[in-house]
C-alpha positions in Angstrom: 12.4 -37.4 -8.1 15.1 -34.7 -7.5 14.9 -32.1 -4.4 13.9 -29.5 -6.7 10.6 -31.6 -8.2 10.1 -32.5 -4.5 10.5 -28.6 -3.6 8.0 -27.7 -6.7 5.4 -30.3 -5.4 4.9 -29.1 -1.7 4.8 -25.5 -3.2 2.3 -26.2 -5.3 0.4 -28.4 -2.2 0.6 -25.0 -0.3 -1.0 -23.1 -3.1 -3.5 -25.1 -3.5 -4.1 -25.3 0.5 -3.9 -21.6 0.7 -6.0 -21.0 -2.6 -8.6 -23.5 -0.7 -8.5 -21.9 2.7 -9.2 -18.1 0.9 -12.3 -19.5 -1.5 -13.8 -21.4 2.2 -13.8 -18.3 4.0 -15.3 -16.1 0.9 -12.3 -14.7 -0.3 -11.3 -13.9 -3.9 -8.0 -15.1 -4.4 -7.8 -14.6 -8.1 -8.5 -10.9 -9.8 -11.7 -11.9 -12.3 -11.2 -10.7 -16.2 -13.4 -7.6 -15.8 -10.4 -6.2 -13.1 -7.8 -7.7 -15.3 -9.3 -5.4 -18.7 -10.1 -2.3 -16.2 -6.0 -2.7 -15.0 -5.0 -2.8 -19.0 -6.8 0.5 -19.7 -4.8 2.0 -16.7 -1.9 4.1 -18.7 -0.6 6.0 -15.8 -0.7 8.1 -12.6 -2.2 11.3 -12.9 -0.9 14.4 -11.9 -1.8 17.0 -9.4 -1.0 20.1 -11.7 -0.6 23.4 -9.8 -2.8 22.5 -7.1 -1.9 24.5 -4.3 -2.9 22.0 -1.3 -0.3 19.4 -2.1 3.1 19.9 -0.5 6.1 18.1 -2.1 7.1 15.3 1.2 9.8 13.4 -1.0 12.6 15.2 1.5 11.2 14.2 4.7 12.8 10.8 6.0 9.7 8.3 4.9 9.7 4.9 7.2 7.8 1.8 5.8 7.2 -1.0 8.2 7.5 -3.3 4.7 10.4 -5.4 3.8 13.2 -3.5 1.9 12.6 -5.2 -0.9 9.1 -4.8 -1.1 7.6 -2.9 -4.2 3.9 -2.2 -2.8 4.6 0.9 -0.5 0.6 2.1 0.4 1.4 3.9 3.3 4.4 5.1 5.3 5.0 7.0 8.1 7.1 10.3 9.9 8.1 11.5 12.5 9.0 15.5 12.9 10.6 16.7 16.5 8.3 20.6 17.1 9.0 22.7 19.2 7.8 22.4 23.2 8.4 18.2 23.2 5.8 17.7 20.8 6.5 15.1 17.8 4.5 15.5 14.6 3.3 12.7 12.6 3.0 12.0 9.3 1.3 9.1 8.0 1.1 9.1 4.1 -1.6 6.8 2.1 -1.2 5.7 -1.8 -3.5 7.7 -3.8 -5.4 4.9 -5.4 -9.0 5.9 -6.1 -7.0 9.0 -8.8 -6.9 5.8 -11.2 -9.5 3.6 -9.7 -12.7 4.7 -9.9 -15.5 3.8 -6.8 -17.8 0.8 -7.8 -15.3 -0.4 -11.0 -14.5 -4.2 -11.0 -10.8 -3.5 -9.7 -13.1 -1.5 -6.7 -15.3 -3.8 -6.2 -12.6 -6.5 -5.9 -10.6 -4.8 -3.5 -13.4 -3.9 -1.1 -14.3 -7.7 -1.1 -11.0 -8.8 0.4 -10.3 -5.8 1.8 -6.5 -7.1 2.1 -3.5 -8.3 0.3 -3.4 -11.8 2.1 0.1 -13.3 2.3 0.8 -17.1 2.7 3.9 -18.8 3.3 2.9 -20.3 -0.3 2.2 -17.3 -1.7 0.5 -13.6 -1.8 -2.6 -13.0 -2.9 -2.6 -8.9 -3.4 -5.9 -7.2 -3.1 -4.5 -4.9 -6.3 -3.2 -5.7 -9.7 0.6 -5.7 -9.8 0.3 -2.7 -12.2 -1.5 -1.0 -9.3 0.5 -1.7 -6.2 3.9 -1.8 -7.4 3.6 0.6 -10.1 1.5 3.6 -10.4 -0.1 4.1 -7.0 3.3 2.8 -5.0 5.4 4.9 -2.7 8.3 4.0 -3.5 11.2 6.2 -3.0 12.5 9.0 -5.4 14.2 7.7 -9.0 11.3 5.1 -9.8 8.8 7.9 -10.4 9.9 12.0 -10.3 6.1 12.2 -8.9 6.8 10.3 -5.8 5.3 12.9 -3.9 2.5 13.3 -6.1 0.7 10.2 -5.0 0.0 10.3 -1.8 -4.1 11.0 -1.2 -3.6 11.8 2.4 -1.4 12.7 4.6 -2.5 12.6 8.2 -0.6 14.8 10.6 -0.7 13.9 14.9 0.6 16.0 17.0 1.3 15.3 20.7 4.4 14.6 22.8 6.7 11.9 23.0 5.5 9.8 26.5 8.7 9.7 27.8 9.6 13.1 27.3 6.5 14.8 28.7 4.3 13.5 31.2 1.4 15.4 30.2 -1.4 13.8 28.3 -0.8 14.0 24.5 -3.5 15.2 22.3 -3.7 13.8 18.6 -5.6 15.4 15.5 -6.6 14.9 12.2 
């Protein structure tokens, strides 16, 4: 047996452990046909139109504590200096439920794990691929012109920076 056989055969012991350890603690580590038929039927992300509540974000300086490489962006985060030592932030969160719709299989599925789960062996996402790296993703600016389109929330804190005001901060929603 070469190394890479040998390689092949603990990953797929890993898998299989992983796959195991998900189904023993009531986990779903495989998406079930009705999500995978629901996810085909998904043709793209919708738009907000003229809708005068959402602000376009895409030029504020968006941090992700995922890897660089990493194509499912759900939330990321901002910081804004304000006047008087206060710091704004801004947390944004992928707008998923514009294509998924509450009690669907690809719902139900995600509210059972509740979590992508990610093993040394592998990742098991809590979305379809179509879904998380595609049409409800954050990624930056030249994979979708509607980057700033998607996000279903942006929560905004404001409060000062502990080491520049003693004062007690105060946060809101």
């Amino acid at each position: 047996m070469n190394l890479n056989e040998n390689e092949q055969d603990h990953k797929s012991l890993l898998q299989d452990i992983a796959r195991r350890a998900l189904l023993q603690r009531g986990l779903l580590p495989d998406f079930p046909d009705s999500v995978e038929e629901e996810t085909a039927e998904i043709q793209e992300a919708k738009t907000p139109g003229t809708d005068p509540t959402i602000r376009d974000l895409r030029g504020l300086l968006w941090a992700s504590i995922d890897n660089d490489d990493s194509m499912d962006l759900d939330q990321l985060t901002v910081a804004e200096e304000l006047d008087n030592n206060k710091t704004r932030i801004l947390v944004a969160v992928a707008d998923v439920d514009s294509l998924v719709a509450t009690g669907s299989a690809i719902d139900t599925h995600a509210g059972h794990n509740t979590t992508s789960i990610y093993t040394p062996a592998q990742i098991f996402p809590m979305l379809p691929e179509k879904l998380s790296t595609n049409l409800t993703s954050l990624r930056p600016a030249g994979h979708r012109e509607r980057y700033g389109h998607r996000l279903k929330r942006s929560y905004s804190f404001i409060g000062c920076v502990p080491r520049r005001c003693p004062q007690s901060c105060q946060a809101g929603l």
